[in-house]
C-alpha positions, 0 to 999 in steps of 0.5 A: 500500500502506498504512503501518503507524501509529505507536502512543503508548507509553500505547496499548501495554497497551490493545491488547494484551488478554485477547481482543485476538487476534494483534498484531505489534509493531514496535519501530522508530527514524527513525535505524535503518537495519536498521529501514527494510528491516523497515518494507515487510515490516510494511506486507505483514503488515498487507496479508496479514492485513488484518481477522485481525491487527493490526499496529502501530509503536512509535517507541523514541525516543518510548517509553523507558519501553516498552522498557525495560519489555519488555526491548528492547536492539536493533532492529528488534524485533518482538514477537507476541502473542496474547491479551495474551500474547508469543508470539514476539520476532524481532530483526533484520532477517529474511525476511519468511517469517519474520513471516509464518510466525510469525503463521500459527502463531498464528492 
């Protein structure tokens, strides 16, 4: 099963534009453990919805500016836009129905 890559800070607002579809944003830490049990759960939504959903990883340690832009206070966070737009922010570590749910309702 393929990894989901890690994106730059400077590559955030060049994914998400006016026609960019449906992106899920992991925001994520080496050092967070809750992380590390949302990081498979992305591998199988990027699988799942391979070719309609792009889904990406954004290391905090790396992109302070990003998150303190966005409004992030803990992770794991995984924010889902449409279009340039945030549709749903899930913080936690939740089922992966969740995501997956979340990423239907928008497609």
């Amino acid at each position: 099963m393929q990894t989901v890559a890690y994106i730059k800070e400077e590559e955030f607002d060049s994914i998400i534009t006016a026609d960019s579809g449906v992106v899920v944003f992991d925001f994520t830490a080496s050092w967070c453990g809750p992380c590390k049990m949302v990081a498979p759960m992305m591998d199988k939504l990027a699988q799942e919805f391979e070719g309609t959903v792009k889904v990406a990883k954004v290391d905090l340690d790396q992109s302070k500016t990003l998150a303190k832009r966005l409004g992030i206070r803990s992770i794991p966070a995984v924010m889902i836009y449409k279009d340039g737009n945030l549709m749903e922010t899930i913080v936690g570590v939740s089922p992966y129905e969740k995501f997956s749910d979340a990423v239907k309702t928008l497609l």
